[in-house]
N, C-alpha and C positions, 0 to 999 in steps of 0.2 A: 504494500500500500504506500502510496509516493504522498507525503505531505507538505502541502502548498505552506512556505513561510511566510508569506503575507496573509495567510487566514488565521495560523497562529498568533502573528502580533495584531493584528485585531482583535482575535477574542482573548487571548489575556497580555493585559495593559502591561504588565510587569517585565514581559520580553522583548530579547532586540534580536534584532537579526543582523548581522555583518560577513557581508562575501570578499572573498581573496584576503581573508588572513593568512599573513605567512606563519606556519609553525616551525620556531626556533628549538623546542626539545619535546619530546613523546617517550612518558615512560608507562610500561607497564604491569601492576602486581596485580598476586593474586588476593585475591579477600576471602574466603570461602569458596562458594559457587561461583564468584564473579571474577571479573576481573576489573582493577578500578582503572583506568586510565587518567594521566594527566599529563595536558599539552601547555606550554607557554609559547605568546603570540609573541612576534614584534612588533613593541612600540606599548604594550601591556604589562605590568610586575605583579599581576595578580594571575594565579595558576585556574585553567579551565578541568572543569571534571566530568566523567563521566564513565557510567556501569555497562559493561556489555560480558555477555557470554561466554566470548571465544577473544582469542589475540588477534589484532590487525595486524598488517603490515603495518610497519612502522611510515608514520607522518612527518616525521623529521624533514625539513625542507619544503613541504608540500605546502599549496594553497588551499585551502577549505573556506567553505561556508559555513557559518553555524547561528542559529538561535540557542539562546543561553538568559539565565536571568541571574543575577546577584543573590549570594545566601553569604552564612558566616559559618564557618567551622572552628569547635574549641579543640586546641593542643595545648596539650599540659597547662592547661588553664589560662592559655592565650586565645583571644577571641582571633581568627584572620576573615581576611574579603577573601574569598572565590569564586567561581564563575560555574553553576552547572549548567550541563548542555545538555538540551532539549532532544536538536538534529545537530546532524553534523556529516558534511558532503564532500568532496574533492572540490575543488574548483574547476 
């Protein structure tokens, strides 16, 4: 099922959508059944996240699209900014 991002950022206010980010690092562990991915863009110091299944190919270099909305994660009792992603495409 192919989801339109301009229907997502209409129906909820809270997301963006941004095409041809370059990804500068792509790391990925396992968490259980998941595996957590996390990409940092250029030109952003706040790290992008997100859950899937199975391993990618690594993104490193690559241009992507992605809808994503701002949340906070606590580490050791430090609040940070992150970024989850919703979608996320090749360019």
């Amino acid at each position: 099922m192919q989801s339109d991002p301009k229907k997502l950022v209409e129906k909820h206010a809270s997301l963006t959508h941004t095409d041809l980010m370059k990804v500068m690092s792509h790391v990925q562990r396992n968490q259980g059944d998941w595996v957590l991915h996390t990409l940092m863009v250029e030109g952003c110091n706040v790290p992008f996240k997100f859950k899937r299944k199975s391993k990618y190919q690594t993104l490193k270099g690559a241009r992507v699209n992605m809808t994503y909305y701002p949340a906070q994660e606590t580490v050791a009792g430090i609040d940070l900014d992150i970024m989850k992603v919703v979608r996320i495409k090749r360019g």
